[in-house]
N, C-alpha and C positions, 0 to 999 in steps of 0.2 A: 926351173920353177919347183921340179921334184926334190931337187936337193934342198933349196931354200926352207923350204915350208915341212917338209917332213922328219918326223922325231925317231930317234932310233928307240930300241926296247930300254934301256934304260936311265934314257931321260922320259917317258912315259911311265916309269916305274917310281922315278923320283916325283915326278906331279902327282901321282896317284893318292886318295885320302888315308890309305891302309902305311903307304908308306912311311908319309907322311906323321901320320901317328906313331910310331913304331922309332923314326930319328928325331923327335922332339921332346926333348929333357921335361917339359916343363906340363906332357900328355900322363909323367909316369910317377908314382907313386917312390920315391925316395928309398933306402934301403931304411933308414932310422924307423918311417912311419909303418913299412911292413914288418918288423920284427917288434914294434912296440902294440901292435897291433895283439902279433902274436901272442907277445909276452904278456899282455893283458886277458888275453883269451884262457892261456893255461895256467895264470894264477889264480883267477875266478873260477875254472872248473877243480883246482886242487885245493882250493880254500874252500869252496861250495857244495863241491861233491865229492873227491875223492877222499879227503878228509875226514869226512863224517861216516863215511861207507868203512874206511881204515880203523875207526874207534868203534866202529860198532862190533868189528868182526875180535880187536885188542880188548875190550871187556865182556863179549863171549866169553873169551880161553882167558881171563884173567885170573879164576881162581884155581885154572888145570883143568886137564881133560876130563876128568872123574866130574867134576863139577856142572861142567856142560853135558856130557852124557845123562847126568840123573835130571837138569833141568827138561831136558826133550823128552823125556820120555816119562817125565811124571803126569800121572792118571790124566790129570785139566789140561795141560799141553797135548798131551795126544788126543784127546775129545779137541781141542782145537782146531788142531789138525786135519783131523777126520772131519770136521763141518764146514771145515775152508776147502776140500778139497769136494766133499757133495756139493755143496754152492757152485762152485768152477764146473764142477762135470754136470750140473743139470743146467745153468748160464750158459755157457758157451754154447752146446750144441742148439740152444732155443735162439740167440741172440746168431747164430752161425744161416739158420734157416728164414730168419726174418732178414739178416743182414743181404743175402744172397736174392731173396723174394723184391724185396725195397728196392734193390740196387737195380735189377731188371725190370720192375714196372719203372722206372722212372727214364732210367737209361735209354730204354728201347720203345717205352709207346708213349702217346701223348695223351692224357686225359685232364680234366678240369681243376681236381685236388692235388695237381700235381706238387705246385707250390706248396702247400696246407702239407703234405706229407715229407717233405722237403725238413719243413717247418719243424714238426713232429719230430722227426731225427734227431735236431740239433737240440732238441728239448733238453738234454740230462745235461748237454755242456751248459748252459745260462743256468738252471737251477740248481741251487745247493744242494747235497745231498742229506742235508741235514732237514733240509724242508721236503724233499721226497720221503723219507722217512717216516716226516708227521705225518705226511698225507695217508700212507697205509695205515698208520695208528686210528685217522678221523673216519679211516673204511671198515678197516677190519676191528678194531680194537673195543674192549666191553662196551664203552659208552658210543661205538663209533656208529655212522649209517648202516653198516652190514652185520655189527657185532649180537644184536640180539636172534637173528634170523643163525646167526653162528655157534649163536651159545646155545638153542636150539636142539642145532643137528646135534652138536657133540662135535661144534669145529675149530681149531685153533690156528691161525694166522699168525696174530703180533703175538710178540714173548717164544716162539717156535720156528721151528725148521723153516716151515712154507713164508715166512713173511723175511726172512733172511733171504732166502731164495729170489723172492720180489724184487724186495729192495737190491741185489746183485744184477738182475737181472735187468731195471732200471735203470741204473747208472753206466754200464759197458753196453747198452746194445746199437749206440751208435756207431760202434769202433767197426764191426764190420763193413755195415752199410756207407759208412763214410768212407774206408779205403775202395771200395768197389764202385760207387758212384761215376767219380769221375776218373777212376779206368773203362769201364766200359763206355761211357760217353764220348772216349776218346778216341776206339776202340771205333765205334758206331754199330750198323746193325744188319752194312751188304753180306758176310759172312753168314750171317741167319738167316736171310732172304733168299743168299742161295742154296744152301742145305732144304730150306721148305720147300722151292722151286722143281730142287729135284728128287724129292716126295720123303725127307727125313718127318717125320714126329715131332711134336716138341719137347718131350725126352732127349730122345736121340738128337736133337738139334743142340740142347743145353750139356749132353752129355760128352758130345764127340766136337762141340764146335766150342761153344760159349768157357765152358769147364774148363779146358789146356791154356785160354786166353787170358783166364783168371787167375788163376791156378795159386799163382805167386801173392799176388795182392789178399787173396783170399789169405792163405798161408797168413802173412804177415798182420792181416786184420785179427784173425783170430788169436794170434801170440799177444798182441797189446788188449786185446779182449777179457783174455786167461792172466796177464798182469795185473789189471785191475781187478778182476772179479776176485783175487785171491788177498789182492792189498785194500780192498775197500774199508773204510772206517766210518763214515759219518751215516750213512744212512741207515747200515746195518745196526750201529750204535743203537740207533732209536728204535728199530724195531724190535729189539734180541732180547733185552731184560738183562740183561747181564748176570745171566742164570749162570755159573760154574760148573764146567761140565757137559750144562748143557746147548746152550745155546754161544757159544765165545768163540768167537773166531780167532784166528793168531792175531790177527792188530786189537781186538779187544783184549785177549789174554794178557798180550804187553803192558798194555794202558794198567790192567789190574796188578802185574805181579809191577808193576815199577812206582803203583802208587803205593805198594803194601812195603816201597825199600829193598822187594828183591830184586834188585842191581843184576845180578849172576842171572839169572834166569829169566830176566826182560830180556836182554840184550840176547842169550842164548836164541831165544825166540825169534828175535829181530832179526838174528843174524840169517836165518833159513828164510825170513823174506829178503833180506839180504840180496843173499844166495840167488833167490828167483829173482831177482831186477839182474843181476848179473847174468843167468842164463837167457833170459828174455832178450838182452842187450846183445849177446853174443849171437842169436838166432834173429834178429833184428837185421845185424848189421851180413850174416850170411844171406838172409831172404835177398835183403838190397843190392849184395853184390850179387847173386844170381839171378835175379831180375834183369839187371844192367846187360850179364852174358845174353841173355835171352834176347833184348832187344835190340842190343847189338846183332846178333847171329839173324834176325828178325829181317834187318835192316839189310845187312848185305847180302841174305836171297832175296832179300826186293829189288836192289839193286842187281842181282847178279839177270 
């Protein structure tokens, strides 16, 4: 009866659904359509992107080095510079401290506006940033709600620094609170429950528990944060005035020196945003593979 009816291991191996899958020609993807696949992937990104990134860097150094040196470093370009780089260092850490605040009320408590604040976040992705821009111009600007109580004090907003600043500061501050979101969520909140349990602070709770568990995602939120806040164009357009000198950021400067025909010295400019999507890209993709070791390593003292 036992011999009748019973399967050895590998006829239980050949019934099985895994196997199954695995010796049927008709479960797998053909060699033609995985390499046309490929080959479609790397011609779109060489025609799309690497292409364009290739000519931008071949009409930098087109006219020689001499050429591109004196474009970087004439008077308007280094005022560029210098206002793209205050925008990023007073952004980032404002959008670093609401990103991290956001991410932990939502993550770890439950209240009413949860959703509503949800909402609020994804605000800069749905709107344009050319219509955030108006919006500061309808607040702060001469004719605006706040502009007379502004002109007033002796205050300047739109056409200056601080409305640049805004406007920066509007369009990136989703990038951190969105990568932390749904790590922490994921994450949950017995780690904190127990540090409180056994009478940490919640400092010390967020410092020694929460902080190591982030750490990465944080990391990686604030590099795509510090990308756009330095490449932004359309909002900061509207609010800048397109003062020379003063108020031009590198993606403005570009727009100006390539409408005025200099070629040489747009693209020079270009080239150092360039430069930072390249750096970004490469710290991008180190965050990600360090992340991976982490969770990895994460994974097998859970298991061990």
């Amino acid at each position: 009866m036992s011999g009748a009816t019973s399967l050895n291991a590998a006829q239980v191996a050949s019934l099985s659904p895994a196997r199954h899958y695995e010796d049927n020609p008709a479960t797998r993807d053909r060699p033609w359509v995985k390499w046309s696949i490929l080959g479609i992937s790397l011609a779109f990104f060489a025609g799309f992107l690497l292409l364009p990134l290739a000519t931008v860097f071949v009409e930098a150094f087109k006219k020689g080095w001499d050429v591109y040196l004196a474009a970087i470093t004439e008077d308007d370009a280094l005022a560029s510079i210098k206002l793209t780089l205050i925008a990023a260092v007073i952004a980032v850490p404002l959008n670093l401290v609401f990103g991290v605040a956001a991410a932990w009320a939502i993550a770890k408590f439950e209240f009413r506006a949860k959703q509503f604040l949800i909402t609020l976040i994804d605000l800069p992705f749905s709107v344009s940033p050319v219509v955030a821009g108006l919006v500061y111009v309808l607040l702060f600007g001469a004719q605006g709600l706040l502009g007379p109580w502004l002109d007033a004090h002796d205050l300047k907003i739109v056409f200056a620094v601080p409305g640049i600043v805004l406007a920066t500061v509007f369009v990136t501050f989703p990038f951190v609170a969105r990568e932390l979101i749904p790590l922490m969520q994921a994450q949950g909140k017995e780690e904190e429950e127990a540090a409180i349990v056994l009478g940490a602070n919640g400092w010390q709770t967020f410092w020694h528990v929460t902080l190591p568990n982030i750490k990465w995602g944080l990391i990686y939120g604030v590099v795509l944060c510090n990308a756009r806040a330095m490449g932004e164009f359309g909002a900061v357009s509207v609010v800048s005035g397109h003062i020379r000198g003063i108020t031009n950021t590198m993606p403005l400067q570009i727009e100006i020196l390539y409408n005025e025909y200099q070629f040489a010295a747009a693209f020079a400019v270009a080239s150092l945003l360039a430069l930072l999507a390249l750096v970004t890209l490469v710290l991008k993709t180190l965050i990600e593979w360090r992340a991976a070791l982490n969770a990895r390593d994460h994974q097998q003292e859970s298991a061990s």
